[in-house]
PDB file as gemmi writes it, atoms N, CA and C in Angstrom:
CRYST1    1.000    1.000    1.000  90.00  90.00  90.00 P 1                      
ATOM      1  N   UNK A   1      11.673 -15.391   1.074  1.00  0.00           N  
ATOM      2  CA  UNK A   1      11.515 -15.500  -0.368  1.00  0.00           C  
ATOM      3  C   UNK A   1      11.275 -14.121  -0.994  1.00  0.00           C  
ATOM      4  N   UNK A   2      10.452 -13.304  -0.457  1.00  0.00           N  
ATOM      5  CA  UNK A   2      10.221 -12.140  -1.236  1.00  0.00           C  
ATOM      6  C   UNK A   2      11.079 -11.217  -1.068  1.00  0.00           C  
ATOM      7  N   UNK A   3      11.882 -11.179   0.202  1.00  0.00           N  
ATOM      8  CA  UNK A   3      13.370 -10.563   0.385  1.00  0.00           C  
ATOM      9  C   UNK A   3      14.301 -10.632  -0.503  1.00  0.00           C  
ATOM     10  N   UNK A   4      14.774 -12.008  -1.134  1.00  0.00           N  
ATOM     11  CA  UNK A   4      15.531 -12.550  -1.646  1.00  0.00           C  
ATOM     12  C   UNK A   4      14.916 -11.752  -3.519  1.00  0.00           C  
ATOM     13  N   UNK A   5      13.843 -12.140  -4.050  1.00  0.00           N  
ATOM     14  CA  UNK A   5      13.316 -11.355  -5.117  1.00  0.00           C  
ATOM     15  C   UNK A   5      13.195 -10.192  -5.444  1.00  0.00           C  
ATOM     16  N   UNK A   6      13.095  -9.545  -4.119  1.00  0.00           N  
ATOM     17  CA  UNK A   6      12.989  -8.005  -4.072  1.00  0.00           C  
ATOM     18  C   UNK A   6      14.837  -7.356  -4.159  1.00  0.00           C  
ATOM     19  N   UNK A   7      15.381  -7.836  -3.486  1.00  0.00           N  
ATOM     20  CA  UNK A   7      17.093  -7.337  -3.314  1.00  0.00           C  
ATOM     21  C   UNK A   7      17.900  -7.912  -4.532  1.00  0.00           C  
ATOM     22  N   UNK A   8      17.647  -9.195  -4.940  1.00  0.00           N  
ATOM     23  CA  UNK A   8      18.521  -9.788  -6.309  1.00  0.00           C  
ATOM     24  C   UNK A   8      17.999  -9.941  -7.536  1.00  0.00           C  
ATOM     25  N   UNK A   9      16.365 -10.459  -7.507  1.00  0.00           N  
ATOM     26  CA  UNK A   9      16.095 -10.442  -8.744  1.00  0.00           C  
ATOM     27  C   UNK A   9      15.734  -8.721  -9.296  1.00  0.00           C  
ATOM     28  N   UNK A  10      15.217  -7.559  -8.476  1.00  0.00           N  
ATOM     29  CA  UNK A  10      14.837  -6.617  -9.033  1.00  0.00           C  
ATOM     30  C   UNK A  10      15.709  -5.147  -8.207  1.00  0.00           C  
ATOM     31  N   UNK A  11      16.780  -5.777  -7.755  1.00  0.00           N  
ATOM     32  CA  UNK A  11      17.786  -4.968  -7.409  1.00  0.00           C  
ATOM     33  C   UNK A  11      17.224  -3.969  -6.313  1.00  0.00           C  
ATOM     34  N   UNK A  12      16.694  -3.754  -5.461  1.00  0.00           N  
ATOM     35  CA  UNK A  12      15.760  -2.598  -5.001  1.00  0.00           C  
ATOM     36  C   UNK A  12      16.230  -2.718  -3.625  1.00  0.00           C  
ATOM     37  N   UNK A  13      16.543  -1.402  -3.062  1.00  0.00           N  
ATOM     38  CA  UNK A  13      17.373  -1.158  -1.993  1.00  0.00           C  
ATOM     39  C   UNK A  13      15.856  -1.075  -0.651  1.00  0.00           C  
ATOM     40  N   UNK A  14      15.925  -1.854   0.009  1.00  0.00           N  
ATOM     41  CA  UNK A  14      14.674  -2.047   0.327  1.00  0.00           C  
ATOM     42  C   UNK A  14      14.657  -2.142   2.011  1.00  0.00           C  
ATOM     43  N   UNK A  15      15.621  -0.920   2.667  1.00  0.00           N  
ATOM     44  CA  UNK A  15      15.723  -0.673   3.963  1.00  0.00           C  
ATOM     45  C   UNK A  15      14.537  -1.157   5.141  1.00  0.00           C  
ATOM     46  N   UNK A  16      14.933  -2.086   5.692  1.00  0.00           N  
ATOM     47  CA  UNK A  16      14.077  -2.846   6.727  1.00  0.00           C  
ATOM     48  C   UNK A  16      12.694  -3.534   6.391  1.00  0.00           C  
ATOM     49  N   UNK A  17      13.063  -4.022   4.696  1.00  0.00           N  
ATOM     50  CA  UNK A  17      11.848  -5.070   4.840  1.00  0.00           C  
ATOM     51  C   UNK A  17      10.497  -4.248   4.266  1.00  0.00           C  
ATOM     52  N   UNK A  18      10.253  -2.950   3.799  1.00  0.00           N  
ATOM     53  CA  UNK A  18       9.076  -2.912   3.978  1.00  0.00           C  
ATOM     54  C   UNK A  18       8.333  -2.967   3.169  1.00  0.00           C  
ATOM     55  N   UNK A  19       9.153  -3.038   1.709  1.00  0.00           N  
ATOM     56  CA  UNK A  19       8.540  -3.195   0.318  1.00  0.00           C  
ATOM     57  C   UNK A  19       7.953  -4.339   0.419  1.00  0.00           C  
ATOM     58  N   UNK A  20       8.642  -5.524   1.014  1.00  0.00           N  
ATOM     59  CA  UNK A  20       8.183  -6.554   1.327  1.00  0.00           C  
ATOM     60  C   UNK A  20       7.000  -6.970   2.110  1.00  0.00           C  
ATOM     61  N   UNK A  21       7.003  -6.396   3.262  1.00  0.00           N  
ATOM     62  CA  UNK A  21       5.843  -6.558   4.349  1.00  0.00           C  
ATOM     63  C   UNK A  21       4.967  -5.937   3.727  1.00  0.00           C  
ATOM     64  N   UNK A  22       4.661  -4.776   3.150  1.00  0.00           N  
ATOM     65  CA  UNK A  22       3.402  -3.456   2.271  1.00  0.00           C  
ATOM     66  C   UNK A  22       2.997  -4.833   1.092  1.00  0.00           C  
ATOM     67  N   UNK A  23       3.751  -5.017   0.541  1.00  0.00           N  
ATOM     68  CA  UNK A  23       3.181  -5.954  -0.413  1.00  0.00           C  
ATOM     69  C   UNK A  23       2.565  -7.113  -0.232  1.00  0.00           C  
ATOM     70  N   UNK A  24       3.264  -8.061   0.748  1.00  0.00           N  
ATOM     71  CA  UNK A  24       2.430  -8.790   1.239  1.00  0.00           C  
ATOM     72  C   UNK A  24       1.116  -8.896   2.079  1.00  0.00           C  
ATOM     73  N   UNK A  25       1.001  -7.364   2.370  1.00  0.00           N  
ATOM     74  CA  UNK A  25      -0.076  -7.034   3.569  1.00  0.00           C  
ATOM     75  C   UNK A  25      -1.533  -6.821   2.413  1.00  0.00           C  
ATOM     76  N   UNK A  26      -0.902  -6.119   1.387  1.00  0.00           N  
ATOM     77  CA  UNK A  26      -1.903  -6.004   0.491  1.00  0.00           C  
ATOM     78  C   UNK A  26      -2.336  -6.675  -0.426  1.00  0.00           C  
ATOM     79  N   UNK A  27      -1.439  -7.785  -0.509  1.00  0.00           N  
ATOM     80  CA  UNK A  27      -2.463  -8.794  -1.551  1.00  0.00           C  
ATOM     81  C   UNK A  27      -2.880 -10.007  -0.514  1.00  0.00           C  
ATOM     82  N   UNK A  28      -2.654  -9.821   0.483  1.00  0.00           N  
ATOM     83  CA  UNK A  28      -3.456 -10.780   1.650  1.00  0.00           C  
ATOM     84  C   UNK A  28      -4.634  -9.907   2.086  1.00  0.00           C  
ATOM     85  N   UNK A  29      -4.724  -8.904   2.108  1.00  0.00           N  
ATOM     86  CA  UNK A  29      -6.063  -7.747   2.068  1.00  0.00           C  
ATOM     87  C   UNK A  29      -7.129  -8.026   1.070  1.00  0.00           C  
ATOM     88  N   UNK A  30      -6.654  -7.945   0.042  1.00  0.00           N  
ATOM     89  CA  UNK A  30      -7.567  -8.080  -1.375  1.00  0.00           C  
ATOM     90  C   UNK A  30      -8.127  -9.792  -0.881  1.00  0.00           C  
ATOM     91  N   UNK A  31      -7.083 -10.837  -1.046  1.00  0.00           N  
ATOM     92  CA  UNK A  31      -7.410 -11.932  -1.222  1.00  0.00           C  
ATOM     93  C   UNK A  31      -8.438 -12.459   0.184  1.00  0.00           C  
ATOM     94  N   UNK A  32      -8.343 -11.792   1.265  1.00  0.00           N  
ATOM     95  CA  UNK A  32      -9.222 -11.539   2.479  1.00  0.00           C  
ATOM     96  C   UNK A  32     -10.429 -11.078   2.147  1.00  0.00           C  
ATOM     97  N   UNK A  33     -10.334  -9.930   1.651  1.00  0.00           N  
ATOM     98  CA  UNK A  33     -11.880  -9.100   1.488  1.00  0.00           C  
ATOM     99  C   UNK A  33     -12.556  -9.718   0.413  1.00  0.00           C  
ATOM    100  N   UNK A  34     -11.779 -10.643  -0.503  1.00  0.00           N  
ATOM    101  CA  UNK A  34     -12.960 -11.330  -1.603  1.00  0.00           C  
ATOM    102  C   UNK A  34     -13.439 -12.541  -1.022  1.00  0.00           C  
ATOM    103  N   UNK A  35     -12.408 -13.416   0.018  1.00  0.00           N  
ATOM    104  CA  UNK A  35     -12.809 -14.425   0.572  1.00  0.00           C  
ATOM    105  C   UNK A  35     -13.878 -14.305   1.702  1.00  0.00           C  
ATOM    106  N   UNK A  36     -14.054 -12.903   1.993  1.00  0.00           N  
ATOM    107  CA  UNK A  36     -14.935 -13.032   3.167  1.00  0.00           C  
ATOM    108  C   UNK A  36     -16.332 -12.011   3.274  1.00  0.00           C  
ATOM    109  N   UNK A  37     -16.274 -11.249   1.511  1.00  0.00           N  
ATOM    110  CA  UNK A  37     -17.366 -10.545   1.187  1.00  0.00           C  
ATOM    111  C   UNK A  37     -18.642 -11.577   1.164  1.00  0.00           C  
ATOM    112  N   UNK A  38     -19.392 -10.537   1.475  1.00  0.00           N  
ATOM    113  CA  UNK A  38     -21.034 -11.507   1.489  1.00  0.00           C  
ATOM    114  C   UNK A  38     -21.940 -10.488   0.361  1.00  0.00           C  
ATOM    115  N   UNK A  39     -21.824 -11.014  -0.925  1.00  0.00           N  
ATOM    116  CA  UNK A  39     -22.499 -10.524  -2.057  1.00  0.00           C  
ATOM    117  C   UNK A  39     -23.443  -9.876  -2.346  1.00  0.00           C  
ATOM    118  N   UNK A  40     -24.391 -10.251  -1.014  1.00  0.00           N  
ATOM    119  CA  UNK A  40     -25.719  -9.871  -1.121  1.00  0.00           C  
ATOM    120  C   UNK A  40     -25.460  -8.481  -0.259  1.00  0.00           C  
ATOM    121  N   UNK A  41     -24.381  -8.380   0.834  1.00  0.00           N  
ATOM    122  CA  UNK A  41     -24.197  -6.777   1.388  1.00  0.00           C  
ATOM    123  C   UNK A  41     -23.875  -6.358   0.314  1.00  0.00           C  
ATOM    124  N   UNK A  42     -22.813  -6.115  -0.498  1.00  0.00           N  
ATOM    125  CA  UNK A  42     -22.171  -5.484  -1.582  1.00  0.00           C  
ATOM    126  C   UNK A  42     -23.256  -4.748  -2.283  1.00  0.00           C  
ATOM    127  N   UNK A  43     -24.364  -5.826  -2.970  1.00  0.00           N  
ATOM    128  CA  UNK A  43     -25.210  -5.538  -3.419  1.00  0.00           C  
ATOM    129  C   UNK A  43     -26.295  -4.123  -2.818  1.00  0.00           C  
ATOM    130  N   UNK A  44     -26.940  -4.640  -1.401  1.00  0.00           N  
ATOM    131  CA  UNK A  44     -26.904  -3.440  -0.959  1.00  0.00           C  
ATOM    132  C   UNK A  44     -26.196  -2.312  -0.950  1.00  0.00           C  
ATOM    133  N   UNK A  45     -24.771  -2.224  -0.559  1.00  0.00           N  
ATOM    134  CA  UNK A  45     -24.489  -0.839  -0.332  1.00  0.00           C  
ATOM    135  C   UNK A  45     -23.963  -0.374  -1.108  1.00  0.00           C  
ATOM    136  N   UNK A  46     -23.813  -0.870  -2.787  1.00  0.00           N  
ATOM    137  CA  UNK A  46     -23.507   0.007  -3.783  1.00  0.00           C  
ATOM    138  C   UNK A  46     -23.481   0.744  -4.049  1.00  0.00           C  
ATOM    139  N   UNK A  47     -24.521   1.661  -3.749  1.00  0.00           N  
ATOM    140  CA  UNK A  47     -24.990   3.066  -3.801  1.00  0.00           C  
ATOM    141  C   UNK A  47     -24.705   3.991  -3.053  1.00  0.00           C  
ATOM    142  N   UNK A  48     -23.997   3.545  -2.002  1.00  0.00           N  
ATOM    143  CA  UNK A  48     -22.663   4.494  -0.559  1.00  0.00           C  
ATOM    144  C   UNK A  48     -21.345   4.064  -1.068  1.00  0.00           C  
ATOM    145  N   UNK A  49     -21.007   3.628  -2.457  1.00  0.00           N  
ATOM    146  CA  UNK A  49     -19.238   3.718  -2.540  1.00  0.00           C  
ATOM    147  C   UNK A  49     -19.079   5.295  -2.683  1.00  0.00           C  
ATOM    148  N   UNK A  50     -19.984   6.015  -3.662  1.00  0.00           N  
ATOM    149  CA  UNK A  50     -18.874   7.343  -4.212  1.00  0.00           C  
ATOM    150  C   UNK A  50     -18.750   8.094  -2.370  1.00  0.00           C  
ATOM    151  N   UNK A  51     -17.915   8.541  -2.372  1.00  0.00           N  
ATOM    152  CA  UNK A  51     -17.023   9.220  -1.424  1.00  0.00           C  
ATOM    153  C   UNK A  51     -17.897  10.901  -1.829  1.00  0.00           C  
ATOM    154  N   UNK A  52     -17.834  11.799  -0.282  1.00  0.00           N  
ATOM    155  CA  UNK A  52     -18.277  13.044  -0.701  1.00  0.00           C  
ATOM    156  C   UNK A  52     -16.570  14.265  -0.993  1.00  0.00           C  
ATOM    157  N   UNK A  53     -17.159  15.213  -0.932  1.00  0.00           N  
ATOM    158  CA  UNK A  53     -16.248  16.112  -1.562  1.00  0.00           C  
ATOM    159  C   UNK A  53     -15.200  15.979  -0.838  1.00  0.00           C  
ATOM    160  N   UNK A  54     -15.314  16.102   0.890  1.00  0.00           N  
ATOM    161  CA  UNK A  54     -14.367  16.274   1.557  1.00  0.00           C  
ATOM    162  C   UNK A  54     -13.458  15.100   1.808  1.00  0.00           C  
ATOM    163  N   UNK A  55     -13.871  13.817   2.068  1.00  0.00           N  
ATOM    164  CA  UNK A  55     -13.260  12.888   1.942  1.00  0.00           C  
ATOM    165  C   UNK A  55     -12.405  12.407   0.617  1.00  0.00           C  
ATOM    166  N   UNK A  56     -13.055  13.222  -0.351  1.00  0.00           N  
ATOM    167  CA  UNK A  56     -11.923  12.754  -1.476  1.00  0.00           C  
ATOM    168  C   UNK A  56     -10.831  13.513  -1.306  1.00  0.00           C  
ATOM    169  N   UNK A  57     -11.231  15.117  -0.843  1.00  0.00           N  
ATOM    170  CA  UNK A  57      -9.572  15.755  -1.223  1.00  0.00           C  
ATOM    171  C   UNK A  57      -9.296  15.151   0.704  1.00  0.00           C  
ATOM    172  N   UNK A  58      -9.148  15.039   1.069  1.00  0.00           N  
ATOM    173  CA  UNK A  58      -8.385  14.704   2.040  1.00  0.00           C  
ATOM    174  C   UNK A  58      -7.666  13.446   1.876  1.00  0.00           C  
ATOM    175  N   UNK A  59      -8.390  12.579   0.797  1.00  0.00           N  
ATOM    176  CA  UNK A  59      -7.527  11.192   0.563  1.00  0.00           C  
ATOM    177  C   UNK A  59      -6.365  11.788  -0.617  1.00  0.00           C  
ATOM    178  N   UNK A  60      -7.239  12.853  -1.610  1.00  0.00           N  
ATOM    179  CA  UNK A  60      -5.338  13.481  -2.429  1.00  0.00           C  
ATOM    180  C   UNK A  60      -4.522  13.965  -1.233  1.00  0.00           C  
ATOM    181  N   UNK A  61      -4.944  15.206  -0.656  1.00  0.00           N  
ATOM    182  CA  UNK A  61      -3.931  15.393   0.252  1.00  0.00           C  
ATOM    183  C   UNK A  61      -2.987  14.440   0.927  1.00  0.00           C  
ATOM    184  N   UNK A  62      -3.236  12.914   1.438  1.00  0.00           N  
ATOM    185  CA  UNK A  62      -2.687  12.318   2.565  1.00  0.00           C  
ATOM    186  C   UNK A  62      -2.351  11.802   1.198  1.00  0.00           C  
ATOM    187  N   UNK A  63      -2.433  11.142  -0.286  1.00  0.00           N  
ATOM    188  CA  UNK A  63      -1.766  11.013  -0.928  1.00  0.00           C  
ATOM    189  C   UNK A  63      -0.425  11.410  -1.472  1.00  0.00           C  
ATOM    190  N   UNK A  64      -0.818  12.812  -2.159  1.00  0.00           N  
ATOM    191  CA  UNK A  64       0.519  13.752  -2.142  1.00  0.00           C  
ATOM    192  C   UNK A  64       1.338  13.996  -0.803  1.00  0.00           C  
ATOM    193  N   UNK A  65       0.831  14.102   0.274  1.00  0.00           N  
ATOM    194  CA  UNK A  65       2.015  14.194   1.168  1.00  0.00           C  
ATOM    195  C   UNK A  65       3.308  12.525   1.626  1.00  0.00           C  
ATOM    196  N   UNK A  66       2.070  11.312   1.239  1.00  0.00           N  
ATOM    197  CA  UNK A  66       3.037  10.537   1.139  1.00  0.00           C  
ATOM    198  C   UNK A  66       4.196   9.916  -0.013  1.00  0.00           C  
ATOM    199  N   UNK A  67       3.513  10.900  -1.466  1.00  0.00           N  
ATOM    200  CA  UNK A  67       4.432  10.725  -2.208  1.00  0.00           C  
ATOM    201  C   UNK A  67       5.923  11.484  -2.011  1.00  0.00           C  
ATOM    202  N   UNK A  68       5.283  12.862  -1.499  1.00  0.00           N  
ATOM    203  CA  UNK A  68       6.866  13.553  -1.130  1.00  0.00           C  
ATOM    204  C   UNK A  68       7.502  13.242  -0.158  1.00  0.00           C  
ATOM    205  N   UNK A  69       6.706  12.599   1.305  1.00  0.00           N  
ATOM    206  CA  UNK A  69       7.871  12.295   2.515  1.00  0.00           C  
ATOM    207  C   UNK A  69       8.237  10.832   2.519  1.00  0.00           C  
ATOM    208  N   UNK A  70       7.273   9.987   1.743  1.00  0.00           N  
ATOM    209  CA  UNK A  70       7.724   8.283   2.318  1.00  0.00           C  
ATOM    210  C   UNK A  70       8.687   8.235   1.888  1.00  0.00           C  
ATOM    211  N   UNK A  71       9.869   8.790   0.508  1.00  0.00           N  
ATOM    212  CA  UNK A  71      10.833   7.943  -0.053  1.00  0.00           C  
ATOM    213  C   UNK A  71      11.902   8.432   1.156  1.00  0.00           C  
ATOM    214  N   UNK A  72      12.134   9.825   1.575  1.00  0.00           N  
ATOM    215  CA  UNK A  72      12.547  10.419   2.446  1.00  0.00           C  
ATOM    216  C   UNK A  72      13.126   9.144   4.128  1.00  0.00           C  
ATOM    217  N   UNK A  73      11.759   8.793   4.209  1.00  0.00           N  
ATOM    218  CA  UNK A  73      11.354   8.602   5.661  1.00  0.00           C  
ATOM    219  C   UNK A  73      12.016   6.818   6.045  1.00  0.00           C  
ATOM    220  N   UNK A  74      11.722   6.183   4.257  1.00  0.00           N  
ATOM    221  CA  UNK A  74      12.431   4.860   3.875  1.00  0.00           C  
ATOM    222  C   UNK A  74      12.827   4.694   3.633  1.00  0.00           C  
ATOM    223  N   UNK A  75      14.227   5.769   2.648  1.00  0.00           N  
ATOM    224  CA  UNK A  75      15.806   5.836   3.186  1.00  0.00           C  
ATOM    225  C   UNK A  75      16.427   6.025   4.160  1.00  0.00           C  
ATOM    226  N   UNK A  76      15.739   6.584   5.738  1.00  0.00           N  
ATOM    227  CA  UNK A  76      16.957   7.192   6.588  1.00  0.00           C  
ATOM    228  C   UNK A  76      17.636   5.958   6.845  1.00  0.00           C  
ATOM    229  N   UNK A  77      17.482   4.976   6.707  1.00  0.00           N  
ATOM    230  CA  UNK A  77      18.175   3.525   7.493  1.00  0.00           C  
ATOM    231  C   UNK A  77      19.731   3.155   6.349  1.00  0.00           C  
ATOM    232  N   UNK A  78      19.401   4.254   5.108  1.00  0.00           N  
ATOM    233  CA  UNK A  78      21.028   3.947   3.961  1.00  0.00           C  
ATOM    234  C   UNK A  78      21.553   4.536   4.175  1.00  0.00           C  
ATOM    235  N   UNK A  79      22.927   3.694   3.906  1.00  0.00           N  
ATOM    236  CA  UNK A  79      24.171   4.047   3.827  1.00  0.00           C  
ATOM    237  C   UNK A  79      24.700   4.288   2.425  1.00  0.00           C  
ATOM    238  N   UNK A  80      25.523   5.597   2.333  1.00  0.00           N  
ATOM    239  CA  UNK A  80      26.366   5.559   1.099  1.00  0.00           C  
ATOM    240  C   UNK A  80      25.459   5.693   0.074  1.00  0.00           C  
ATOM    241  N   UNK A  81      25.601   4.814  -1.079  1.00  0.00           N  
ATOM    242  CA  UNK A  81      24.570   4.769  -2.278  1.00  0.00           C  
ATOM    243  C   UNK A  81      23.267   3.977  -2.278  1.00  0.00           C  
ATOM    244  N   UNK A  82      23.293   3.786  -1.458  1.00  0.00           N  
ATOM    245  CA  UNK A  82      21.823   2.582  -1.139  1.00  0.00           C  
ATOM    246  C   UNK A  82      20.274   3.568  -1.478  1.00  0.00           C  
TER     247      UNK A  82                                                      
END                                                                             
């Protein structure tokens, strides 16, 4: 089904599935982690979300590097104009 939506209804050249599988992995993630949070931890560890210096730029870094190589890396499988 989401093959079929992803290739005809929104035209998207979508070499081996993975727009598909990434998407589904992540809203079964979200819908996981709310179904199986325990409120009263949350509550506790509120105060350990912010991230320190180094862990943030290392999450831009591994960001920006997957904006420039993934489109790269999830075309090699096209042909022609794909």
């Amino acid at each position: 089904m989401g093959h079929v939506l992803t290739v005809e209804k929104f035209k998207a050249a979508d070499m081996g599935g993975s727009m598909v599988v990434h998407t589904f992995g992540a809203y079964f993630g979200i819908g996981a982690s709310i179904m199986l949070t325990n409120k009263k931890m949350v509550e506790k560890w509120e105060k350990f979300e912010e991230g320190g210096y180094v862990s943030q730029l290392v999450a831009m870094i591994g960001t920006i590097f997957l904006w420039c190589y993934w489109p790269s890396f999830n075309g090699c499988l096209a042909s022609g104009n794909s």
